[in-house]
TORDOSE-814604 format. One line per 3 residues: for each residue z, y, x of C-alpha. Coordinates in steps of 0.1 Angstrom, whole numbers. Example, Ala and Ser with C-alpha at 12.3 -4.5 7.8 and 13.67 -1.06 7.14 Angstrom:
78/-45/123  71/-11/137
***
This chain:
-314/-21/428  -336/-52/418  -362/-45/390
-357/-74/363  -394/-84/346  -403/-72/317
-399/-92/290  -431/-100/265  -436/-99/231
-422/-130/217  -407/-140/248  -373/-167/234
-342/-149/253  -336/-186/263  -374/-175/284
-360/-147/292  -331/-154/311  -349/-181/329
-376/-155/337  -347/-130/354  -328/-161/373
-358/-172/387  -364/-133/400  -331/-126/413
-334/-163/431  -362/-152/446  -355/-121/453
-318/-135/472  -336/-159/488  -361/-131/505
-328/-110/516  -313/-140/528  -344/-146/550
-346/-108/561  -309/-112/573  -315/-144/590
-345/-132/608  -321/-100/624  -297/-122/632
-324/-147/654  -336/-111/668  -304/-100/677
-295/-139/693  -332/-136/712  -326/-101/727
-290/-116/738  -302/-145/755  -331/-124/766
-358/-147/755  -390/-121/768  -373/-133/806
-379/-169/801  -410/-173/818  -395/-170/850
-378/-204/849  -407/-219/830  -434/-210/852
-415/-221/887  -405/-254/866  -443/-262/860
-447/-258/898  -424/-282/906  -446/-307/879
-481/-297/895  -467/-303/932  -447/-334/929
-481/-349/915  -509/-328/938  -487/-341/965
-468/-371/958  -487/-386/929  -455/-386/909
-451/-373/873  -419/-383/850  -423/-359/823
-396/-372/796  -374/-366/828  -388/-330/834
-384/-321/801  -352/-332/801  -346/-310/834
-360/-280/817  -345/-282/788  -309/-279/811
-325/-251/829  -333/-232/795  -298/-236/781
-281/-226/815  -309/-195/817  -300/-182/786
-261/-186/789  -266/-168/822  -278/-143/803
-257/-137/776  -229/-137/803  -246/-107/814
-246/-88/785  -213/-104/780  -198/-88/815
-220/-58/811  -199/-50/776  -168/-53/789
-175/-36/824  -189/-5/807  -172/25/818
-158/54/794  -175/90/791  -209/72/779
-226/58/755  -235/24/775  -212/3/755
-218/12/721  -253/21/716  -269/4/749
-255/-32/753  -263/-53/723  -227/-67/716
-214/-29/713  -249/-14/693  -250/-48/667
-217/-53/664  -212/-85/679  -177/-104/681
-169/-106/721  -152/-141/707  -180/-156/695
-199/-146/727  -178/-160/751  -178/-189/731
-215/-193/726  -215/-189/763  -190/-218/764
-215/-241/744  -244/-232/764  -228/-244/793
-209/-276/782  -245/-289/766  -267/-277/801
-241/-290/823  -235/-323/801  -273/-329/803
-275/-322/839  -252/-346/849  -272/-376/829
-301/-365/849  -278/-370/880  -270/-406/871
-307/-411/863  -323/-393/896  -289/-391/921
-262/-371/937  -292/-348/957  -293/-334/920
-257/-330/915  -253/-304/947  -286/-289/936
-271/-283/901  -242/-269/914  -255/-245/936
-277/-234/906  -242/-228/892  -227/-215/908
-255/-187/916  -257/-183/879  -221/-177/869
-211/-155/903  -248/-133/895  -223/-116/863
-192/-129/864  -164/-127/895  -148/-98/907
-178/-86/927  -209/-102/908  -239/-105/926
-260/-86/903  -237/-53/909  -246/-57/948
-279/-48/968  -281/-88/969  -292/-92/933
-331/-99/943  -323/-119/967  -310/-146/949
-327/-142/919  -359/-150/935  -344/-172/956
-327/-192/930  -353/-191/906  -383/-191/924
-375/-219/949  -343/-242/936  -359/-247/901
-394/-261/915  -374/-280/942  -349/-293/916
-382/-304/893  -402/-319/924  -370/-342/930
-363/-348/897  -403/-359/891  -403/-379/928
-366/-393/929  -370/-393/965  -350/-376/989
-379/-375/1018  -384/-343/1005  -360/-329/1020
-372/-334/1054  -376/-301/1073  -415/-307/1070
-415/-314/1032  -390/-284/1027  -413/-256/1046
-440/-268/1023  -424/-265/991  -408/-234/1002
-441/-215/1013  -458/-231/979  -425/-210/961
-435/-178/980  -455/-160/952  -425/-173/922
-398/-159/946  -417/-126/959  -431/-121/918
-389/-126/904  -377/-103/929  -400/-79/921
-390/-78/883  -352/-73/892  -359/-45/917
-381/-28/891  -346/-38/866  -327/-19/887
-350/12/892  -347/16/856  -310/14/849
-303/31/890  -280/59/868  -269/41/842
-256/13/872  -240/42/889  -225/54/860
-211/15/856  -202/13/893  -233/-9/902
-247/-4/934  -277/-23/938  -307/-24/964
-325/10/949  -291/25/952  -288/19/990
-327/24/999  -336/49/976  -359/54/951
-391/55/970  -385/32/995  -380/9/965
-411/16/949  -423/7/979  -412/-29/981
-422/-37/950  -455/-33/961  -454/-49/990
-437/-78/967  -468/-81/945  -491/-84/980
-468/-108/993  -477/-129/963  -513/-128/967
-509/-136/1007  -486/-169/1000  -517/-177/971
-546/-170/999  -530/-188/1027  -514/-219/1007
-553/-230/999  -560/-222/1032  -534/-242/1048
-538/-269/1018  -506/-268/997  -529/-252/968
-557/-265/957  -586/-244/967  -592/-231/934
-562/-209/939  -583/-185/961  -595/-175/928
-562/-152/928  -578/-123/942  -598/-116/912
-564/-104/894  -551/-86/924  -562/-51/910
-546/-55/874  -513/-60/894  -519/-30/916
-528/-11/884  -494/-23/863  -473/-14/894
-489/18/897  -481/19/859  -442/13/866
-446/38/894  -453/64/873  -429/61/849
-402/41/870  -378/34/837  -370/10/815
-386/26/780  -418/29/787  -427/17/827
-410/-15/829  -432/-37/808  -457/-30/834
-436/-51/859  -429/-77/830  -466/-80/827
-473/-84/861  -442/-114/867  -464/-132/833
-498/-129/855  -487/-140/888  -469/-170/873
-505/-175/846  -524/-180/874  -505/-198/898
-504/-226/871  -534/-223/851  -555/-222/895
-534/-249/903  -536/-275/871  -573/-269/875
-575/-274/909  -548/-308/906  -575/-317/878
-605/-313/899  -596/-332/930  -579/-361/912
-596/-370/886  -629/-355/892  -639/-357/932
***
C-alpha cells in the first residue's frame, strides 16, 4: 500500500491534495514503467534477442568483403537488408517457441514452466499473430530490396525462407532432426554474407564458381562457430527433446562423440581464419586469431564440464560472440590498413 506524505504544519488541504496526486502520479507512473519493462523482457527472451549476433556478425562480413574485394559499399541498402534479416530472425524465433508450446508433450512440466508462452502466460493468438507481422514487414522489405538489387535476391530470400519457417514449423521441422546444424550454419553463416555481398555489389559475377568458393571458405569460421552453438543447444535440452520427441544430432551420435565435434567445430574456425590470410581472402591481420584460440578451448572445456543449459551453455554463447568479434574487428582493421593506409 502506497505511503501518502505527511502533511506539514500549516500545509492549505488545497496543498495537500496536490502534494498526494502528485505522489500517487508518481508513484503509477514508476509501476507502469516496472510492468512495461517485464513485458519488453518477456518480448526479448521470446524473440531471443541474446542470439542475434549470429546474423549480425555474418551480415558485417558480407559489408567487409564486398569492399576488401570488390570496392563496393551501399550501406543505406545494407541496412536496409539487415534490418529484413533481424525481423525475419526474430519471427523465426518466436515460431520456435511458438511450435515448441504447442508440441510439448504431457507428463512434464516443459509447457508450463519451461517454454515462455506457458511460464508468462502468453496468449498463443497474439503470438501467431506477432509472428504474422514479423513476417509481412521482413518479407515486404525484402521484396523492395529485390526491385532495387534484382531477382538473384528474390531466390536468395526465399530459400532463406523457406529454411527459416521449415527449421520449426512443418510436420517434420528441421530443428527436431539430426539436420538442425547443418542448416543453421549453413543458412546463417553463408546465405546472410552472400545475400549482403550481392546486395552491397548488385552484381551477379559473384556467383561464378570462383567467386562462390571464395566467399564460401571466407564463411567457414560463421558457419563452423553457428553450428557449434546449436549442437551445444541440443546437448543441453538432449532429454527434455526426447521427452518432446526430438531427435537431434547428439541423440543419434551420442553424447561424447558430440562433445567431440564441437571441439573440432571451434578448431575448424581457427583453420578457415589461418588459411583465409594465407590464401588472401583475409587480410593478413586475421592471423592475429590465434591469440584467442585458448579462451575458446577454455569456454568449450567449460561447456564440457557442465554440458547443460543452466550453467554450461553460456560458455558456448561466449565463444560464438568471440569468433564472430574477431573475425570483424581483424578484418575491418586489416580492410583499413591496406586501403587506406598502404
Amino acid at each position: 500500500m502506497a505511503v501518502k506524505p505527511e502533511r506539514k504544519t500549516g500545509e492549505s488541504p488545497s496543498k495537500e491534495k496536490a502534494e498526494i496526486f502528485r505522489f500517487d502520479l508518481l508513484s503509477s507512473l514508476r509501476k507502469k514503467a516496472i510492468i512495461s519493462g517485464m513485458r519488453l523482457a518477456v518480448f526479448l527472451e521470446l524473440v531471443e534477442i541474446k542470439a542475434k549476433t549470429a546474423s549480425f556478425f555474418p551480415f558485417l562480413l558480407g559489408v567487409f568483403f564486398a569492399f576488401y574485394h570488390f570496392g563496393a559499399l551501399d550501406i543505406p541498402t545494407a541496412l536496409l537488408l539487415y534490418l529484413a534479416m533481424f525481423l525475419f530472425n526474430m519471427l523465426v524465433d518466436a515460431l520456435d517457441n511458438y511450435m515448441d508450446y504447442h508440441r510439448a508433450q504431457k507428463g512434464h512440466d516443459y509447457k508450463t514452466k519451461t517454454n515462455i508462452i506457458g511460464r508468462e502466460n502468453l496468449s498463443p493468438t497474439h503470438i501467431l499473430l506477432l509472428i504474422v507481422v514479423l513476417f509481412i514487414l521482413s518479407a515486404g522489405i525484402g521484396l523492395c530490396l529485390v526491385a532495387k538489387t534484382g531477382l538473384p535476391l528474390l531466390y536468395l530470400g526465399m530459400f532463406s525462407f523457406l529454411v527459416g519457417i521449415t527449421y520449426s514449423a512443418g510436420p517434420l521441422p528441421i530443428s527436431s532432426t539430426p539436420l538442425g546444424e547443418v542448416f543453421s550454419g549453413f543458412t546463417m553463416g553463408f546465405c546472410i554474407p552472400l545475400i549482403t555481398v550481392y546486395v552491397c555489389t548488385k552484381t551477379t559475377a559473384i556467383f561464378s564458381a570462383a567467386q562462390l568458393a571464395r566467399i564460401l571458405f571466407a564463411c567457414i569460421p560463421n558457419i563452423c562457430a553457428i553450428a557449434a552453438l546449436m549442437l551445444a543447444n541440443n546437448i543441453g535440452d538432449l532429454q527434455e527433446d526426447i521427452i518432446n520427441l526430438r531427435y537431434t544430432l547428439p541423440y543419434y551420435i551420442g553424447k561424447p562423440k558430440a562433445l567431440g565435434l564441437l571441439k573440432l567445430l571451434y578448431l575448424g574456425s581457427f583453420f578457415a581464419f589461418v588459411m583465409g590470410a594465407v590464401i588472401k581472402i583475409y587480410p593478413l591481420t586475421m592471423l592475429a586469431s590465434v591469440l584467442f584460440l585458448p579462451l575458446i578451448l577454455k569456454n568449450a572445456a567449460a561447456f564440457r564440464a557442465h554440458p547443460n543449459k543452466q550453467t554450461g551453455f553460456i560458455a558456448a554463447v561466449k565463444n560464438l560472440f568471440i569468433i564472430s568479434l574477431i573475425q570483424s574487428l581483424l578484418f575491418l582493421i586489416g580492410l583499413c590498413v591496406e586501403k587506406f593506409i598502404f
